[in-house]
C-alpha positions in Angstrom: 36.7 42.9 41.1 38.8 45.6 40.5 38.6 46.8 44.4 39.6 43.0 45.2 42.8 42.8 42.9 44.0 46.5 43.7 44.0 45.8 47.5 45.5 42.6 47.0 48.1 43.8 44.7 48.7 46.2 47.0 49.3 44.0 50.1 51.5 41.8 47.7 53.4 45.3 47.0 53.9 45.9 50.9 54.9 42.1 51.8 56.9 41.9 49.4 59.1 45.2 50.4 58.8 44.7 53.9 60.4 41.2 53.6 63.5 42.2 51.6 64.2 45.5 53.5 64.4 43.4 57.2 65.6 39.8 55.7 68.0 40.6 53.6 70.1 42.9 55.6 70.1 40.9 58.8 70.8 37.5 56.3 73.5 39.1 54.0 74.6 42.5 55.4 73.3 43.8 51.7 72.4 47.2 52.9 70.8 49.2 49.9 70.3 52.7 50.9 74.3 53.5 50.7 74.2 52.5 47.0 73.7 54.4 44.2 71.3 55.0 43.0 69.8 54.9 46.0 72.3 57.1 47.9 71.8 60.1 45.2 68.0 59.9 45.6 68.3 60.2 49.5 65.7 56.9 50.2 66.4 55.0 52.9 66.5 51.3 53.0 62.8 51.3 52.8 62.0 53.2 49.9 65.4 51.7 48.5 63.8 48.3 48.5 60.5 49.5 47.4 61.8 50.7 44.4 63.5 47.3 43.8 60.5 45.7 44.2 58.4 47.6 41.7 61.4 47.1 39.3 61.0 43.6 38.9 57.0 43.2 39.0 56.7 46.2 36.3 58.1 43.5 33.6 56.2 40.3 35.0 53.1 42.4 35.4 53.4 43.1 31.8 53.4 39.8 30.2 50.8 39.1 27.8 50.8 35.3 29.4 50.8 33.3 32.5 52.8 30.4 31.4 55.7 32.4 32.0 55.4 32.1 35.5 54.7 28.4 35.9 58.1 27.6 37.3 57.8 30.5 39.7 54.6 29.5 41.1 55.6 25.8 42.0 58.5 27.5 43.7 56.1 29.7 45.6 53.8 26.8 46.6 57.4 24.7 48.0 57.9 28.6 49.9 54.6 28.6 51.1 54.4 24.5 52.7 58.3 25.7 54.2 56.4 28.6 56.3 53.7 26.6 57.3 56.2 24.1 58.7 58.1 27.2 60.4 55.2 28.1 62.2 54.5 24.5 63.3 57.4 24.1 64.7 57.8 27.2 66.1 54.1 26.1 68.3 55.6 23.0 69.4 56.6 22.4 72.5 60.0 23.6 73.7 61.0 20.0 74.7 60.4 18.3 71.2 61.8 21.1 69.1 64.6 22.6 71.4 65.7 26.3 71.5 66.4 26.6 68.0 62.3 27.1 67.6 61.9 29.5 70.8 59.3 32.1 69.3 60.7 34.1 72.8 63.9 33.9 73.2 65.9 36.4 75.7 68.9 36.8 73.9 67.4 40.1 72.1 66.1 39.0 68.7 62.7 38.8 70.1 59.9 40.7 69.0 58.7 43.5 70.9 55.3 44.1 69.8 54.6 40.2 70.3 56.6 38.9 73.1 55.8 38.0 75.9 52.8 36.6 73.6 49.4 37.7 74.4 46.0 35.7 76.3 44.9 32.9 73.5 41.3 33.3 73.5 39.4 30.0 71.1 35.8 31.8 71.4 34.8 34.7 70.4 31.6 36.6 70.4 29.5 38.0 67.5 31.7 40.8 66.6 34.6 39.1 66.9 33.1 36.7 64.1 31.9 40.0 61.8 35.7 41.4 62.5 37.1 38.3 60.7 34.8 37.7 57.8 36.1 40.4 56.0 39.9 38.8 55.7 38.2 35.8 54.9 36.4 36.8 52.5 39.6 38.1 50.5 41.2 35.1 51.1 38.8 33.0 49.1 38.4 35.4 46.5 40.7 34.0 43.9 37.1 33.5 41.1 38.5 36.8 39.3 41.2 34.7 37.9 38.9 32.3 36.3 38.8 33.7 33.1 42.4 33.8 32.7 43.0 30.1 33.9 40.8 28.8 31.8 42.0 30.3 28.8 45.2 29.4 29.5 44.6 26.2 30.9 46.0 23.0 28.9 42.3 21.3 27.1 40.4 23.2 29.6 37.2 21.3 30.4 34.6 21.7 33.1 35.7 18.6 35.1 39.3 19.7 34.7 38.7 23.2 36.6 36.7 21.6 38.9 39.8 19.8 40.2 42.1 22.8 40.0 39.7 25.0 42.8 39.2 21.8 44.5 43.0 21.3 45.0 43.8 25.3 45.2 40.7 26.3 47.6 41.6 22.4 49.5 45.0 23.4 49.8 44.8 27.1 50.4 42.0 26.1 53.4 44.5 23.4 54.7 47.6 26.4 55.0 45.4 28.7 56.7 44.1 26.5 59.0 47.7 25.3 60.2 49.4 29.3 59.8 46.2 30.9 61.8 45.9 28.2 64.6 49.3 28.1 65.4 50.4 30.9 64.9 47.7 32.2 67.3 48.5 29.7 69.4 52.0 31.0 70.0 51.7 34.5 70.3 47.8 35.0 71.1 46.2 38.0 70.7 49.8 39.9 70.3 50.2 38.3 66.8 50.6 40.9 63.9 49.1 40.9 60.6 52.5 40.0 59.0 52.8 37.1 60.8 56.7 36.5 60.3 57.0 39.8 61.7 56.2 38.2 65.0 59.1 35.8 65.2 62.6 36.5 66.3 65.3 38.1 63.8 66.6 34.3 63.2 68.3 33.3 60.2 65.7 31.0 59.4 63.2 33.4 59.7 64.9 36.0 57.7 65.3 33.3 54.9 61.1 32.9 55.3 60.9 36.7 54.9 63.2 36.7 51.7 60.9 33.8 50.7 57.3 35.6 51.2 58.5 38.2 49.4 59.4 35.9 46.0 55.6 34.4 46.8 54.4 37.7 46.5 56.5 39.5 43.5 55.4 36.6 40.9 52.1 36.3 42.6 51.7 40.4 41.9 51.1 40.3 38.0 48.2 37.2 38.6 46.2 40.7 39.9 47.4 42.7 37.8 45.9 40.8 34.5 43.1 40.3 36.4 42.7 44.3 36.9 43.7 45.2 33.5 40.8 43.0 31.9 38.2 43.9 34.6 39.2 47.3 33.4 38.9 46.8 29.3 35.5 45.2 30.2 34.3 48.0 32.4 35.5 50.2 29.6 34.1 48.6 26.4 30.7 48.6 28.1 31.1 52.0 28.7 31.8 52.6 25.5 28.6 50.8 23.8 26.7 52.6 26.5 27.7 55.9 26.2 29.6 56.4 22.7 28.2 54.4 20.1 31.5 52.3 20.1 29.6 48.4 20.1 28.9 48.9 16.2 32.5 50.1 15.7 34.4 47.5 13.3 31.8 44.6 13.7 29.8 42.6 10.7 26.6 41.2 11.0 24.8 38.6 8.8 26.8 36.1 7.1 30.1 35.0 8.4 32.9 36.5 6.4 35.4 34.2 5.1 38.4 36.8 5.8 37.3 36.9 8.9 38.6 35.4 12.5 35.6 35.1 14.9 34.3 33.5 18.0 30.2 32.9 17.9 28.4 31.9 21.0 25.3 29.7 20.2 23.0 26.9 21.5 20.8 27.6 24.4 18.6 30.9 23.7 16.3 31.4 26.5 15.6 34.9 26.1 18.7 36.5 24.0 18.3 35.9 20.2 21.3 38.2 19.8 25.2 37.5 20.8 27.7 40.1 20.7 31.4 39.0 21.3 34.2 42.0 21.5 37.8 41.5 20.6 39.9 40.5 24.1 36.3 41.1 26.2 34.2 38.3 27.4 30.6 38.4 26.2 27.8 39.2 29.2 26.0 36.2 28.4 27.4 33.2 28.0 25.7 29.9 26.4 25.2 27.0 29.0 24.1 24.3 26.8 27.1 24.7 24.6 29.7 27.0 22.2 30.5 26.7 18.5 34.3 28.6 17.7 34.6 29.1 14.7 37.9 29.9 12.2 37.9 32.0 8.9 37.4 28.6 7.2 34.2 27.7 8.9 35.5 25.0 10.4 34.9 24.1 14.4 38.2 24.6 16.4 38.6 24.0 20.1 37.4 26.1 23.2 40.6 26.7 24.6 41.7 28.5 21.1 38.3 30.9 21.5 38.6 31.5 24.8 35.3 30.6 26.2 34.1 30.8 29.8 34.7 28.1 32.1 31.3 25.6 32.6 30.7 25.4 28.9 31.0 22.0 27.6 33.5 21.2 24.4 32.5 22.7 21.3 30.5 20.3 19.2 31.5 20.4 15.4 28.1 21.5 13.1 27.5 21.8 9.7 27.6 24.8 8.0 24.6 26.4 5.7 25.4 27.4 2.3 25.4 31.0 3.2 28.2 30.3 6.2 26.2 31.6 9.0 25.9 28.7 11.8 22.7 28.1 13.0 21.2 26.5 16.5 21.8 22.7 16.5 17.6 22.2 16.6 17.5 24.4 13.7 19.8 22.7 11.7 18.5 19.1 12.1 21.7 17.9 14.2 21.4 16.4 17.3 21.9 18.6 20.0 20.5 19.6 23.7 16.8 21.0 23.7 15.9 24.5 23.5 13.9 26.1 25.6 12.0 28.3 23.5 11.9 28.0 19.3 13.7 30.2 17.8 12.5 31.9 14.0 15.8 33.5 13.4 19.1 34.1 14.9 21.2 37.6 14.6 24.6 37.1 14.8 26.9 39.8 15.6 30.4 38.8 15.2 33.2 40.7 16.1 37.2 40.2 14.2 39.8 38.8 16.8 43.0 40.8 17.0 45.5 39.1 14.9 47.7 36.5 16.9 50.9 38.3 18.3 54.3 36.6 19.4 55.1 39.8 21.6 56.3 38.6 25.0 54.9 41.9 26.8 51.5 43.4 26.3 51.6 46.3 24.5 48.1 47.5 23.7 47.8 51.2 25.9 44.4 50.2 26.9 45.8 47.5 28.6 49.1 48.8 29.9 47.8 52.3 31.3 45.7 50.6 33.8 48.8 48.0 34.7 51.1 51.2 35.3 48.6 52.9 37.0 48.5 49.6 39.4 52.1 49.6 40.4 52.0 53.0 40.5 49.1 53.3 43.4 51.0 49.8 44.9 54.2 51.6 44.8 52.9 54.5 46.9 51.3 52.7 49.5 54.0 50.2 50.2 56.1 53.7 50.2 54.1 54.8 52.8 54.5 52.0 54.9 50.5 51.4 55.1 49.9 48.7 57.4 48.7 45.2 55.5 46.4 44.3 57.6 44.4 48.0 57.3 45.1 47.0 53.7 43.0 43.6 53.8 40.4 44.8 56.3 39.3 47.8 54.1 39.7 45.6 50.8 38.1 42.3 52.7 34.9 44.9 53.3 34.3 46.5 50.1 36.1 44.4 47.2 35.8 40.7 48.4 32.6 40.7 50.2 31.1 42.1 47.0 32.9 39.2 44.8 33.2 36.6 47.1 29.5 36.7 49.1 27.1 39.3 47.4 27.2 38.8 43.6 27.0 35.4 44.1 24.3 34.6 46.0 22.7 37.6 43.1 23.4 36.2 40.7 21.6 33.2 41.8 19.2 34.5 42.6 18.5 36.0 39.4 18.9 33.0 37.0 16.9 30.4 39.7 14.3 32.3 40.9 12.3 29.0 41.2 14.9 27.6 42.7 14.5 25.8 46.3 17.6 26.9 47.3 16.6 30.8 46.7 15.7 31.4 51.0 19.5 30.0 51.7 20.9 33.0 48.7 18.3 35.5 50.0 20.5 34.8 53.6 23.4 34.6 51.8 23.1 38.3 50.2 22.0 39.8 53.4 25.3 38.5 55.3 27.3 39.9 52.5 26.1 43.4 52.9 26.4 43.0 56.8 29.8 42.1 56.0 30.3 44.8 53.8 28.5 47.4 56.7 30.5 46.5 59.5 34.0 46.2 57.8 33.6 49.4 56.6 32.2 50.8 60.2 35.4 49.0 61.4 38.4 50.8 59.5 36.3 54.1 59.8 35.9 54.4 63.2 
């Protein structure tokens, strides 16, 4: 996960710069490096609009919330459905669109490195298909965000974030499909890896360049909270591992009044004990269902706890005299079977960080690894590292690992009696093969 959203923060980071530094100068005549302070720190416009760049997805990357951004990302979608139309246009026939869509024209602004366009080949052999899987893969590998959609989702439910992947994977699957075939199509196998940079220095192109880059400044701090709690989480089990620290500030037994809590309960197949760390998802989540649970003891709603997506709506439950919830078949309440009977249950229960109106986060163990972010994304887009060595080494280790690997794993390790377990023992081999020859790729 965290290879995954560094190297697609990164290529937002790149995109992003690359677009303002040729679109905006050819659209407006804004040239940056003459500036100060720009001029006194001797970059060129390059590095002049790198440094732009990272000064507005510092703040957005900081926010302690997503919501912030909702305007932004229907904008981005409208930006994104504009260059898909661009490029269709752009494959179309000379006679139906005239020469305002001529990928080639002669009167200079064509591309070089793409015109005249290359042979358009529509079958490949077997290494052509292991060359691809690795972009692929990185496109669909959007699951690390899960967490933080769901938690900020409005009355999240399972049926409810069924229909969001269905729409965004649908849609996303829909754009590719159009961008890729015809943008092949035009320039065949001379097409570059930023695709706009393929197209003539039009002003309509230009304008698409300005608008990738907006896509990919307010699409840069989605990865970046993804990174940061991938990080805490690597951290804090680390820390019980290594120093002791899972005992630190926790009380077990019965549930104090004073304090703020979230207990996981219900199905206990072979876990009698839940441990749930401030800000860190628990390793094992219930499947059968989720009790949340305020300092008066009364049930409150999923969303407010935070729980992982696939659990159904908390149920409300009685409380015991001694305020420590027990299993719905324990208690006499009607509630899904259990697997295995359960004597006792251990509770381990964790205080919630009190609620904080703060705009920006501004916990250090969250905002070192969010610096250190745009700081390696900063460099590399410096550096004028190509994107697509950026998704091919990424696609290979990061998103085959996320996206084809722990999947079919993790499967495999709660069904083992599953029928399906030959099609997820293929399933994991492809994803190392993946992983082995996109790696062999950007070596070699």
């Amino acid at each position: 996960c965290v290879v995954s959203t560094l190297g697609t923060g990164i290529s937002y980071a790149i995109v992003a710069a690359n677009g303002l530094s040729t679109g905006v100068p050819l659209s407006f005549g804004v040239h940056l490096a003459p500036l100060p302070p720009f001029s006194l720190l001797g970059l060129d416009e390059h590095l002049a609009w790198v440094a732009v760049v990272t000064a507005i997805i510092t703040p957005l990357s900081l926010l302690r919330s997503l919501d912030a951004l909702r305007l932004t990302s229907l904008i981005a979608v409208a930006i994104l459905l504009a260059i898909t139309l661009l490029v269709v246009l752009y494959a179309l026939p000379e006679d139906l669109v005239g020469d305002a869509f001529d990928a080639c024209p002669n009167d200079g602004s064509a591309s070089e490195d793409s015109c005249p366009p290359g042979e358009a080949s529509y079958f490949t052999t077997m290494s052509g298909v292991l060359d691809a899987l690795p972009a692929l893969a990185m496109a669909y590998a959007c699951q690390i965000s899960t967490p933080t959609l769901w938690n900020e989702m409005y009355q999240p439910t399972r049926g409810r974030m069924l229909l969001l992947y269905l729409y965004a994977l649908g849609g996303a699957m829909a754009l590719y499909l159009l961008v890729g075939g015809f943008g092949y199509s035009t320039f065949g196998s001379r097409v570059l890896s930023n695709i706009l940079s393929s197209y003539p220095a039009s002003p309509i192109i230009n304008a698409a360049r300005i608008g990738l880059s907006f896509v990919t400044i307010f699409s840069f701090p989605i990865q970046a909270m993804a990174l940061r709690q991938s990080i805490a989480s690597i951290v804090d089990e680390a820390r019980k591992t290594c120093c002791g620290g899972a005992e630190a500030g926790k009380a077990t037994g019965p549930h104090p009044a004073s304090i703020e809590a979230a207990v996981t309960l219900g199905r206990l197949d072979s876990l009698d004990k839940f441990e749930i760390t401030p800000g860190v998802l628990p390793a094992r989540m219930s499947s059968q269902g989720a009790i949340g649970l305020s300092k008066s003891g009364e049930a409150m709603n999923g969303a407010a706890t935070g729980f992982f997506p696939g659990l159904p709506p908390p149920m409300p439950m009685p409380l015991p005299p001694n305020g420590v919830p027990v299993s719905p078949s324990l208690s006499g309440v009607a509630g899904p079977p259990m697997p295995k009977v359960v004597e006792s249950v251990e509770l381990v229960v964790a205080p919630l960080p009190p609620a904080s109106d703060a705009v920006f986060e501004l916990s250090p163990s969250l905002v070192l690894p969010t610096v250190a972010f745009i700081a390696v994304a900063t460099l590399l887009s410096a550096m004028g590292v190509d994107i697509g060595l950026v998704i091919d080494v990424v696609g290979a280790l990061g998103a085959s690992t996320i996206s084809i690997i722990a999947p079919s794993f993790i499967y495999l390790r709660l069904f083992p009696d599953s029928p399906l377990v030959p099609a997820a023992r293929a399933t994991l081999l492809l994803g190392f093969v993946v992983m082995g020859w996109g790696t062999a790729k950007f070596l070699s």
